[in-house]
C-alpha positions as CSV (number, residue, x, y, z in Angstrom):
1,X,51.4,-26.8,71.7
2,X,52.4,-24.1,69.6
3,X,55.2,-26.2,67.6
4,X,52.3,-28.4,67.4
5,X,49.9,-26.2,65.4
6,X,52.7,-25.2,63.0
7,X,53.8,-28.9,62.2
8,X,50.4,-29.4,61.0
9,X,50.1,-26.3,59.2
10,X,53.7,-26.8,57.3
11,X,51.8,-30.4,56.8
12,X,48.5,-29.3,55.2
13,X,50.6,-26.9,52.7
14,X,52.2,-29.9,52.0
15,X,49.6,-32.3,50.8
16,X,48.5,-29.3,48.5
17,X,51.6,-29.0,47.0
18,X,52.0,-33.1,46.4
19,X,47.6,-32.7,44.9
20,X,48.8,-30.5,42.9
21,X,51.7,-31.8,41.3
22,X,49.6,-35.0,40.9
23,X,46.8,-32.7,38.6
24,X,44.5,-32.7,41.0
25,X,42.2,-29.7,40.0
26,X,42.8,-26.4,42.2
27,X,39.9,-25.2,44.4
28,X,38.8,-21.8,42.6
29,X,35.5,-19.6,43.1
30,X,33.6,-19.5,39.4
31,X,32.6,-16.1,38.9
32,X,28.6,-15.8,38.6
33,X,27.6,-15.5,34.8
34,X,25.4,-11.9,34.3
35,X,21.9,-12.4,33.8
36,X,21.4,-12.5,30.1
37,X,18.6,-10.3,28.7
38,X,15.8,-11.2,27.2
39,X,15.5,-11.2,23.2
40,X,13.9,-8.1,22.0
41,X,10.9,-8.0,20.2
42,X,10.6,-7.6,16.6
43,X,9.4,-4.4,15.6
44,X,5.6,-4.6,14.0
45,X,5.7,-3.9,10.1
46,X,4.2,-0.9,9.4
47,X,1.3,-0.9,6.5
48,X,0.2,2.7,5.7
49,X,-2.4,3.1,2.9
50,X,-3.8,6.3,0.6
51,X,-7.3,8.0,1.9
52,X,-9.8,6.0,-0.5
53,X,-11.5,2.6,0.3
54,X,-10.0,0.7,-2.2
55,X,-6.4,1.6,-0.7
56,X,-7.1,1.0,2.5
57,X,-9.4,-2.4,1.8
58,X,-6.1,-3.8,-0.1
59,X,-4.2,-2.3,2.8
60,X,-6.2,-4.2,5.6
61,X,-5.8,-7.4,3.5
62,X,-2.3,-6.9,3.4
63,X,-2.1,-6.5,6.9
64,X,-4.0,-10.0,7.3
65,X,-2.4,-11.7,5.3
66,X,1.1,-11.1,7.0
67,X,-0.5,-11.6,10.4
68,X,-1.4,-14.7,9.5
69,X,2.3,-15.4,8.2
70,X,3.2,-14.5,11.8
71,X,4.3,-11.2,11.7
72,X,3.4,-8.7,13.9
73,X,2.0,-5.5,12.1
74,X,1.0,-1.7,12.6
75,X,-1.5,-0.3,10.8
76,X,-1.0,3.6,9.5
77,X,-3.6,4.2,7.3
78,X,-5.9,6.8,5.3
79,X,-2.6,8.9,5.1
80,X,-3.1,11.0,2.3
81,X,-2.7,11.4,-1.7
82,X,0.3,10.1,-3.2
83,X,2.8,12.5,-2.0
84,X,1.6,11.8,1.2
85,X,2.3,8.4,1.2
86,X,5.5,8.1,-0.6
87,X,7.0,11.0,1.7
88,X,6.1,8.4,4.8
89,X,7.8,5.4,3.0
90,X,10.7,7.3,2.0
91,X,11.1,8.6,5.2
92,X,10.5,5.5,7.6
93,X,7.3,6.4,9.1
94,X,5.7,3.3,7.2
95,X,7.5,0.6,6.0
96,X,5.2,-0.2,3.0
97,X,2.0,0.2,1.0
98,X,-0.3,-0.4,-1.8
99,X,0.5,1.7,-4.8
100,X,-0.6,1.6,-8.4
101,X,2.0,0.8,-11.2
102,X,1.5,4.4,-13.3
103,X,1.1,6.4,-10.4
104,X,4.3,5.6,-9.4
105,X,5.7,5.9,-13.1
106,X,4.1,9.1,-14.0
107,X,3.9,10.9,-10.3
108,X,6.6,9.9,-8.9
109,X,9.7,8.8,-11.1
110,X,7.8,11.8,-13.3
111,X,8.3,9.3,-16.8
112,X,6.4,9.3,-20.1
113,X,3.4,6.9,-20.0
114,X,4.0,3.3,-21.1
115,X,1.3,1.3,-22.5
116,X,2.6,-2.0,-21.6
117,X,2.2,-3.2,-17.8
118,X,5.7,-5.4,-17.6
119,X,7.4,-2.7,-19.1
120,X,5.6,0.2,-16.5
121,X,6.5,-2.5,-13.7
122,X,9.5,-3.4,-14.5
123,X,10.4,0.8,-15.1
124,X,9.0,1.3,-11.4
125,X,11.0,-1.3,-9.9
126,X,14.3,0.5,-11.6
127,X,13.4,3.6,-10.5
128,X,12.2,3.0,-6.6
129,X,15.4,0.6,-6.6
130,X,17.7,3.2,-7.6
131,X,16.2,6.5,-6.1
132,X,14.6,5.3,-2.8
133,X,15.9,2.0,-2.2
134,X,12.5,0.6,-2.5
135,X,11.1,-2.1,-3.7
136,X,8.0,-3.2,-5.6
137,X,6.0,-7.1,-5.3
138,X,4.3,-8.4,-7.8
139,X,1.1,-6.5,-8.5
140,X,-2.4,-7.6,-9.1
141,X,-4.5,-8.2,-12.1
142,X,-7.0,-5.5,-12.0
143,X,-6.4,-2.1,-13.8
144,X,-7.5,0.9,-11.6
145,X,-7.0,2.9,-14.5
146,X,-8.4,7.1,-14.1
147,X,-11.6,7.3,-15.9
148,X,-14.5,9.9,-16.1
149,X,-18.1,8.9,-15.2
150,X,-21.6,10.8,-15.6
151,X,-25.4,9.6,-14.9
152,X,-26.5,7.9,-17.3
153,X,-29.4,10.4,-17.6
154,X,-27.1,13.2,-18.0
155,X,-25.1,11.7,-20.7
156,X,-27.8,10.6,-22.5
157,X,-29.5,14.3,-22.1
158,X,-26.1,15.8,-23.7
159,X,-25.2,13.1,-26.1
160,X,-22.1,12.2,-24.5
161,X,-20.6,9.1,-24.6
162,X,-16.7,9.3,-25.2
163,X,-14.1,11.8,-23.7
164,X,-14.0,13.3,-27.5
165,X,-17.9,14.0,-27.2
166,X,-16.9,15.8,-23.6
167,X,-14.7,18.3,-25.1
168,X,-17.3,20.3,-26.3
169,X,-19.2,21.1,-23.1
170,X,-15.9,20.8,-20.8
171,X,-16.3,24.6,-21.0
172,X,-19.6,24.5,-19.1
173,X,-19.8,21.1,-17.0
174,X,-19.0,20.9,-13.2
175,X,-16.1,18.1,-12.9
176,X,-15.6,16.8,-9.0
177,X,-12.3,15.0,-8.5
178,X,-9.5,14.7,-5.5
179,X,-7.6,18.3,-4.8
180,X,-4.9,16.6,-6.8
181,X,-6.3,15.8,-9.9
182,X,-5.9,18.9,-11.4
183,X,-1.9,19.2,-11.3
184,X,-1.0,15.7,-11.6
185,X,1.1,15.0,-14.9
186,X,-1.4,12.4,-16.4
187,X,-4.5,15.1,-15.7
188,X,-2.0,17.3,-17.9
189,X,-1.3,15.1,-20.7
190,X,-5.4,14.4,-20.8
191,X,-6.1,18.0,-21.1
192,X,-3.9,18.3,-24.1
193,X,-4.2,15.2,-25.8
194,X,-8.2,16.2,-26.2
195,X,-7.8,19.7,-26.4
196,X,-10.6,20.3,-22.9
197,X,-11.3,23.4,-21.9
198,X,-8.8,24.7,-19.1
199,X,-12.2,25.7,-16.8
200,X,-12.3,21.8,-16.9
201,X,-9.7,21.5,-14.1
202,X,-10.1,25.2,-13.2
203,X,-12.9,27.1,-12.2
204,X,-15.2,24.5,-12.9
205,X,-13.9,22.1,-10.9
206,X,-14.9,21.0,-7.3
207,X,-12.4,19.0,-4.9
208,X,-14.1,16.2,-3.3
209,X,-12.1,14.1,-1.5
210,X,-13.0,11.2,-1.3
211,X,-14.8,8.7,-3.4
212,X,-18.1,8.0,-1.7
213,X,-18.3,12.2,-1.6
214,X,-17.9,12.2,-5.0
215,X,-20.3,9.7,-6.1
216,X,-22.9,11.3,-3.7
217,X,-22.2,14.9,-5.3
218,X,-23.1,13.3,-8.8
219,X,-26.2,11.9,-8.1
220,X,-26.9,14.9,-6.4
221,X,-26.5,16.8,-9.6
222,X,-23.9,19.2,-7.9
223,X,-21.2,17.6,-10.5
224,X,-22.1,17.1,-14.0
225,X,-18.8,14.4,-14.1
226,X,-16.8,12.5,-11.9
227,X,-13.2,11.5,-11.3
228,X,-13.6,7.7,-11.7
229,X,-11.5,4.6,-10.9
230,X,-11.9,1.6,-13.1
231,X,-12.9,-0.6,-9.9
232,X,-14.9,1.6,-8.1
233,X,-17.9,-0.3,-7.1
234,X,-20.2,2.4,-7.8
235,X,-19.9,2.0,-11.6
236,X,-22.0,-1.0,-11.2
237,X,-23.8,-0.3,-8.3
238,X,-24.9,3.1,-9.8
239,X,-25.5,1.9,-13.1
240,X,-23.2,4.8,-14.0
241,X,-21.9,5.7,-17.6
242,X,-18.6,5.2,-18.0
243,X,-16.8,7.6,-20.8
244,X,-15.3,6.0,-23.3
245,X,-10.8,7.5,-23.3
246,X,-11.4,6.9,-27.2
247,X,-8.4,8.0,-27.6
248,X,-6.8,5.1,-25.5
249,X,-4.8,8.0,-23.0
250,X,-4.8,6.7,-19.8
251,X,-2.1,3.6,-19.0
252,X,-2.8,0.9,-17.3
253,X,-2.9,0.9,-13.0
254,X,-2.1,-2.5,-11.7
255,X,-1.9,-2.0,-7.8
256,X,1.4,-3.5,-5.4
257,X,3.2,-3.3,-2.2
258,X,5.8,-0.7,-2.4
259,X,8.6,-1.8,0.4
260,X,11.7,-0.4,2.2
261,X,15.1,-2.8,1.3
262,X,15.9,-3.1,4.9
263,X,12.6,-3.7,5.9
264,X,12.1,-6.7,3.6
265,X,15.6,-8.0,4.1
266,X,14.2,-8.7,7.6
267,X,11.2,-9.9,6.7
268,X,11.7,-12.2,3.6
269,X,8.6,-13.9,4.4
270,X,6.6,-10.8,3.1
271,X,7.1,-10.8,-0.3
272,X,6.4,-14.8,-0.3
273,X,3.3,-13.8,1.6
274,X,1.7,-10.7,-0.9
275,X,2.7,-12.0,-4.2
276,X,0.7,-15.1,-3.3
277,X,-2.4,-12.5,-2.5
278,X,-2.2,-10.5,-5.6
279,X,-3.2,-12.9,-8.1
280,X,-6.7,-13.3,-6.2
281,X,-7.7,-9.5,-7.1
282,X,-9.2,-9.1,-10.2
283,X,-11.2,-6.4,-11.8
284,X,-14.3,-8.0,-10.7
285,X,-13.3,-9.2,-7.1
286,X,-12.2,-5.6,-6.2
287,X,-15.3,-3.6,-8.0
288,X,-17.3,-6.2,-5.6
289,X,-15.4,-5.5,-2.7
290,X,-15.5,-1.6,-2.9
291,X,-19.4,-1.7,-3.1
292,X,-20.0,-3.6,-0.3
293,X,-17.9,-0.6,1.2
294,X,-19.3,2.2,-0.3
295,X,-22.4,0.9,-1.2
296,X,-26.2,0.5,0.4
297,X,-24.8,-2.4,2.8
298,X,-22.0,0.3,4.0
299,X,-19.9,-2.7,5.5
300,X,-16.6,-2.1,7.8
301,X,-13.7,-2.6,5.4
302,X,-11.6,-4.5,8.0
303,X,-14.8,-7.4,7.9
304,X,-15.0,-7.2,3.8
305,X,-11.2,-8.1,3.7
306,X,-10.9,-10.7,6.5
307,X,-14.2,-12.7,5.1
308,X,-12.7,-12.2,1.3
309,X,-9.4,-13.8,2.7
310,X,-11.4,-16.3,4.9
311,X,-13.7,-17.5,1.6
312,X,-10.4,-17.8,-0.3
313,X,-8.9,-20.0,1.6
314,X,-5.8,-17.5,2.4
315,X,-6.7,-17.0,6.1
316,X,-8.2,-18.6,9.2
């Protein structure tokens, strides 16, 4: 019995051996394959803005737009003045947001003014490149440019209707602006190019943060002038006078996404995306747009930008 059993064992190895020879594929155990993970997903693109409604409304639009495009964003706004901002960008908190073309010439890269808007955007883009490895898209049509406002009552009452005329009571008049106004370098340059009275931007002046503050403390009569912006809806609205820079100081403010390299090198689509927006925002179109913020109707900037967008065609 036992012979018997080894006989067919010594057979069996056998047969294996003569499979084998004959490429007859070897009986192995496949190891199981690890369970692959699933792909991650893409970090949202984070949109920060400035603390006005005109930066944030561009902001919020800019965050449709790319939604729309399919990419998932973050919204960081109301951070702060300029310095505020930039820091964020600079230091990855945000990965872009809308800036204005001088600001970023005059405040930031700390250049001379330049009076034509290629040249200031093309300067920008060199700088931001070069410094912060940022870049700039393609900026609108309107011109935010700084300006100075009064009631028309009050300039009327004083005979004032160009920054010139304004020198001579600068000494005396209350100006309300944002806390930075007095020491950026184009509030500098304005001071000396008309020869103001340093009270101007010193003791006579009142830091009002926002716009719609601002506004309200010049109709209040607590200001005698206001810190203006060329779009601000409540030029029209208010049926405000708008001073005359007769002496052609200010540049030109054309507003853009600022964006970090890396971000936009992983997200080509963005710049395709915005610099299709920015031709739709014109002087007009954004003066509207802030007053139906910060005027009577006080709408929700996040419904003024998506119906805009919607009425344009840009978004569902």
């Amino acid at each position: 019995m036992v012979r018997s059993i080894q006989m067919l064992l010594a057979f069996t190895t056998l047969v294996g051996v003569l499979l084998t020879a004959c490429g007859a594929p070897a009986q192995t155990t496949q190891p199981t394959a690890a369970p692959q993970p699933a792909p991650a997903e893409a970090a949202p693109v984070r949109i920060g803005s400035k603390n006005f409604t005109e930066a944030i409304l561009v902001a919020e639009m800019y965050a449709l737009a790319l939604e729309n495009a399919g990419i998932r964003v973050e919204r960081k706004f109301n951070l702060g003045a300029t310095p505020v901002a930039h820091t964020a960008l600079v230091n990855g908190e945000i990965d872009l947001y809308p800036e204005y073309t001088s600001t970023g010439l005059l405040e930031v890269l700390k250049q001379a003014p330049i009076s034509d808007a290629r040249a200031i955007l093309e300067a920008v883009r060199k700088g931001y490149e070069e410094q912060f490895k940022l870049t700039w898209l393609e900026p609108s049509p309107f011109n935010n440019t700084n300006a100075l406002a009064m009631t028309r009552q009050r300039a009327e009452e004083l005979g004032i209707r160009t920054y010139s005329d304004l020198v001579a009571r600068s000494g005396e008049l209350k100006l309300g602006g944002p806390p930075e106004f007095p020491e950026r370098e184009d509030t500098k340059g304005l001071m000396a190019a008309y020869g103001f009275d340093p009270k101007f931007i010193g003791d006579n002046f009142v830091q009002l943060d926002t716009g719609a503050l601002r506004y309200e403390a010049l109709m209040k009569g607590d200001i005698d002038v206001v810190v203006a912006f060329g779009t601000d809806g409540q030029i029209n609205g208010l049926g405000l006078a708008l001073l005359e820079d007769d002496k052609n100081y200010y540049p030109i403010y054309q507003i853009a996404p600022v964006i970090r390299q890396d971000t936009l090198t992983a997200n080509p689509i963005i710049a395709e995306t915005l610099n299709k927006l920015a031709p739709l925002l014109t002087n007009d179109v954004m003066s509207g747009l802030n007053w139906q913020v910060d005027g009577p109707e006080k709408k929700e900037i996040a419904d003024v930008a998506r119906t805009f967008l919607q009425q344009q065609g840009f978004i569902k």
